[in-house]
C-alpha positions in Angstrom: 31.4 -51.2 -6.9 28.6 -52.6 -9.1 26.1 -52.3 -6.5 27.0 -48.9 -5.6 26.7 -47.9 -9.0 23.3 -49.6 -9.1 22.1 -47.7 -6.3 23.5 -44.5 -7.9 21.3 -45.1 -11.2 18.1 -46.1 -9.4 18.4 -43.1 -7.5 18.7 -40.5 -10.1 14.7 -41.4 -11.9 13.5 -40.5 -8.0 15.6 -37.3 -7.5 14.3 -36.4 -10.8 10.4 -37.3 -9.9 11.0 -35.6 -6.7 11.8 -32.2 -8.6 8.3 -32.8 -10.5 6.1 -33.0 -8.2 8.1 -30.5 -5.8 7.4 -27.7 -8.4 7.7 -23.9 -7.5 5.2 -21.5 -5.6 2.7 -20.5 -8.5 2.1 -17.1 -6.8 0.7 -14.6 -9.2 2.8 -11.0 -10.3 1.3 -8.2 -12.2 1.9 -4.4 -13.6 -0.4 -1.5 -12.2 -0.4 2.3 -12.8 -1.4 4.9 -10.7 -1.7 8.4 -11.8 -3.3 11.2 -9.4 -3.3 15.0 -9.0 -2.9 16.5 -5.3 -4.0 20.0 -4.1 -3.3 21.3 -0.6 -4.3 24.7 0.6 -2.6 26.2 4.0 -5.1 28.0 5.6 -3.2 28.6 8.9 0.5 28.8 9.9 -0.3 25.2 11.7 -3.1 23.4 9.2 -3.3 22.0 5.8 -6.0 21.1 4.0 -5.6 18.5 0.8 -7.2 17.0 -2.0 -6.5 14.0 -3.5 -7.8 12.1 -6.9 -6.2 9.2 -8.2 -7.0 6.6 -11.2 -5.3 3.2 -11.0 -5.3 0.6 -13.0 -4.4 -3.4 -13.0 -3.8 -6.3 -14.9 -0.4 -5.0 -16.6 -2.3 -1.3 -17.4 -4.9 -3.6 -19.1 -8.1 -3.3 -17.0 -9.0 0.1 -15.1 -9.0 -0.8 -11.3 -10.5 2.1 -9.6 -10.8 5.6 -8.9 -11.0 7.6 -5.5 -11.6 10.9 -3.9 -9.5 11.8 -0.5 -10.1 14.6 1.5 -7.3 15.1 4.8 -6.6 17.6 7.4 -3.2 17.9 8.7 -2.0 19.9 12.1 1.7 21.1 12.3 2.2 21.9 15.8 5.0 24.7 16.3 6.8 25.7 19.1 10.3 23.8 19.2 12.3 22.1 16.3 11.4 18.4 17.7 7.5 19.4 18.0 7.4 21.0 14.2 8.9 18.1 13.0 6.1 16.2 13.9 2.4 16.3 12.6 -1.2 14.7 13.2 -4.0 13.8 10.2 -7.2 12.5 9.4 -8.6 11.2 6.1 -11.7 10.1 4.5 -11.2 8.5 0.9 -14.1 7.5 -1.4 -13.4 4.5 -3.7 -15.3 3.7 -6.6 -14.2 -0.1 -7.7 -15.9 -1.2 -11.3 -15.8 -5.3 -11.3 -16.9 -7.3 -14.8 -15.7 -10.0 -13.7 -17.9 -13.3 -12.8 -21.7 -14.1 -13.8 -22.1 -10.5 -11.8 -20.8 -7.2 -12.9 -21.1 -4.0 -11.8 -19.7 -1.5 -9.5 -18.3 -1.4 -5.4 -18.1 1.9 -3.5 -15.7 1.6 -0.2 -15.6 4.3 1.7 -12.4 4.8 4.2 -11.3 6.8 6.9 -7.4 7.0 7.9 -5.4 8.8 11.1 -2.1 9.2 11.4 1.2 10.5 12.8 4.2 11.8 11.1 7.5 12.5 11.7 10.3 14.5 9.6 13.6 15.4 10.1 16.9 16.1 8.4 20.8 15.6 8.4 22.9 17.2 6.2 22.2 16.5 2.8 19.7 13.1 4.6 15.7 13.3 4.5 14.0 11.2 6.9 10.7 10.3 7.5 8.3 7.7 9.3 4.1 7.5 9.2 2.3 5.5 11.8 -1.2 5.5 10.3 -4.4 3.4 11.3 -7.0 3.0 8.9 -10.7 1.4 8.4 -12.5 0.4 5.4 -15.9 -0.2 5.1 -18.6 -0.5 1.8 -21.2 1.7 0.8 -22.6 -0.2 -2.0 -21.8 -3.8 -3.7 -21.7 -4.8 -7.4 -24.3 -7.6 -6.9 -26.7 -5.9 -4.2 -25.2 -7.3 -1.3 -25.7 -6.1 2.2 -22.8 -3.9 2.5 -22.5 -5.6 6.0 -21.3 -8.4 4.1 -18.2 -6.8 3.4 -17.7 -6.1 7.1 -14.8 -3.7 8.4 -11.0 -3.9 7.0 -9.0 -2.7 9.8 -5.3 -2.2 9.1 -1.9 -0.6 10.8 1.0 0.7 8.4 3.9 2.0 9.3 5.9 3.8 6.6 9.8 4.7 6.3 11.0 6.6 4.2 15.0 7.9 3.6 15.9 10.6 0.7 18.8 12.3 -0.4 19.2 15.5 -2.3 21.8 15.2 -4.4 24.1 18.6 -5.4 22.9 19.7 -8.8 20.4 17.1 -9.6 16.7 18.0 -9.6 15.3 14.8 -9.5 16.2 14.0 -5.5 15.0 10.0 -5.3 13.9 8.5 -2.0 13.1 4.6 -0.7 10.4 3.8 1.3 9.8 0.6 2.8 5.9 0.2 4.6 4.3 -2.8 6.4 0.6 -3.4 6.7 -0.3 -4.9 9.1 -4.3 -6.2 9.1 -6.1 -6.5 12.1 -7.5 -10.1 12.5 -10.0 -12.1 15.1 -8.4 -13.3 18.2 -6.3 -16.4 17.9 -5.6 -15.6 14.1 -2.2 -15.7 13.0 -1.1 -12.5 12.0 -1.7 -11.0 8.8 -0.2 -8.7 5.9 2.1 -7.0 3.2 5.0 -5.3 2.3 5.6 -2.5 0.0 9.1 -1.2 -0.9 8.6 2.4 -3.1 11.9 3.8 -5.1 10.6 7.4 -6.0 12.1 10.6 -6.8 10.6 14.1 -7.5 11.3 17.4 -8.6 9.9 20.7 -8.6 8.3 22.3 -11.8 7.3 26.1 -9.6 7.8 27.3 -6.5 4.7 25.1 -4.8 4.2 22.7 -7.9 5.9 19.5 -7.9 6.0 16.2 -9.7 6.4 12.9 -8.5 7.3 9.5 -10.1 8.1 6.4 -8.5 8.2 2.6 -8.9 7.0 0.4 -6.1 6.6 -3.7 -5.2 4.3 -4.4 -2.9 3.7 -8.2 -2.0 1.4 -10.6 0.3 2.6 -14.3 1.0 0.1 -17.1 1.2 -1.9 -17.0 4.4 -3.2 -19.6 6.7 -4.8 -18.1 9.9 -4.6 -21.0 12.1 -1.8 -22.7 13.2 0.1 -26.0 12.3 -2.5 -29.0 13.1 -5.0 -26.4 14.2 -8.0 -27.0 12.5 -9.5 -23.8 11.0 -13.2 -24.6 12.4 -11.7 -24.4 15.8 -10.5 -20.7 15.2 -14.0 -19.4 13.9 -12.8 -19.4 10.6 -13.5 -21.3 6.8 -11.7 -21.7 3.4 -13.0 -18.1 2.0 -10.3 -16.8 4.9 -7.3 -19.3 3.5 -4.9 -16.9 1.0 -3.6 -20.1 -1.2 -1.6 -18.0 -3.3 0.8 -15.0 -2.6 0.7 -12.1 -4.8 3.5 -9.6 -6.1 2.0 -6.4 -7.9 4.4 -3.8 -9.2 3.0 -0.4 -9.9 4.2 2.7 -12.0 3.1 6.0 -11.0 3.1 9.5 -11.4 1.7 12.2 -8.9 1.4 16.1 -9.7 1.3 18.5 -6.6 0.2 21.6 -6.2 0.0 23.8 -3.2 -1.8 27.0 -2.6 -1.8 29.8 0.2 -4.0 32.6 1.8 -3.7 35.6 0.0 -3.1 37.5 3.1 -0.6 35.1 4.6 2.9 35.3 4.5 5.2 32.2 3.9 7.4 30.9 6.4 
């Protein structure tokens, strides 16, 4: 009995040192706001036009992060309930990305085009919709004087879900959207990317003016892009490509809408 108890009090200093050096994930969370005004224009029974600009910032609202210009195209086939439902775009969105931090300060512009494919449908009192959209980024000018090359291409899939409810005497209808983003990476990478969950709602202040608030998580986990006992030279890659820390951002933000028609055309 003595020598169990023995065992029992030398054990407890290593459980404890075990705990110490064992210590949590220090993976890094923040607050950012996003505010933005949105104009579309419906030309055509089948096409709308839209304008987008947006001001974030980071750093719990501390810091301004950027601010960007988006221009998109949208066709709405018609024809038959399932092809209205659906609808093609394409994008182009300029970024303008101040950075003071480091011995270098000054200012990025990105410049990114986006397609994409969406679906809508409804049951009952349900909302559905999905987005498949494919996007590249590339940069037009770097804080330091950089050859933009440097930056290279940022190729990325997201695929978007969203599920709303309108609620019987309630103006503010809320909605939850989950979205994965999934970066494209060399061959024999290990796959890369993030998640973003988005609880929203919106309500309508005219007949084509509407506002929009929402509160969404997006988060990356800590990336290695070669595999256990796979040594990174062998992969083509280096450290700059290791992600030793993941990342949860949450983001408060507030969109106003506002959509226009031809004078001569008739609403549906």
């Amino acid at each position: 009995m003595r020598a169990v108890s023995l065992l029992l009090i030398l054990a407890c200093p290593i459980v404890a040192w075990g705990q110490i050096i064992n210590e949590p994930d220090q993976d890094t969370t923040e607050w950012r706001g996003w505010t933005g005004i949105q104009l579309k224009w419906r030309p055509l029974r089948t096409v709308t036009l839209s304008f987008q600009e947006q001001w974030r910032w980071k750093e719990d609202f501390g810091r301004f992060d950027r601010r960007f210009h988006q221009m998109e195209v949208e066709w709405n086939p018609r024809g038959s309930a399932v092809v209205e439902a659906q609808a093609v775009a394409i994008g182009l969105r300029h970024s303008t990305r101040p950075d003071n931090r480091g011995s270098i300060q000054g200012v990025d512009k990105l410049l990114r085009w986006q397609a994409e494919h969406v679906t809508e449908w409804e049951a009952g009192r349900w909302e559905f919709k999905t987005r498949v959209r494919f996007q590249e980024q590339t940069a037009l000018a770097l804080k330091g004087g950089e050859d933009p090359q440097d930056y290279g291409q940022r190729k990325t899939w997201r695929f978007k879900c969203t599920v709303g409810y309108n609620i019987k005497g309630w103006k503010w209808d809320p909605a939850v959207a989950a979205e994965r983003f999934a970066d494209r990476v060399p061959e024999g990478w290990q796959p890369d990317g993030a998640w973003r969950l988005r609880l929203g709602t919106s309500r309508k202040l005219a007949k084509r003016q509407k506002i929009i608030l929402f509160v969404q998580r997006d988060w990356v986990q800590r990336y290695n892009p070669a595999e256990p006992g796979v040594a990174l030279v062998a992969i083509g890659a280096g450290l700059d490509d290791l992600r030793l820390q993941g990342a949860v951002e949450w983001t408060a933000g507030v969109l106003y809408r506002c959509r226009f028609k031809s004078p001569n055309r008739k609403d549906d």
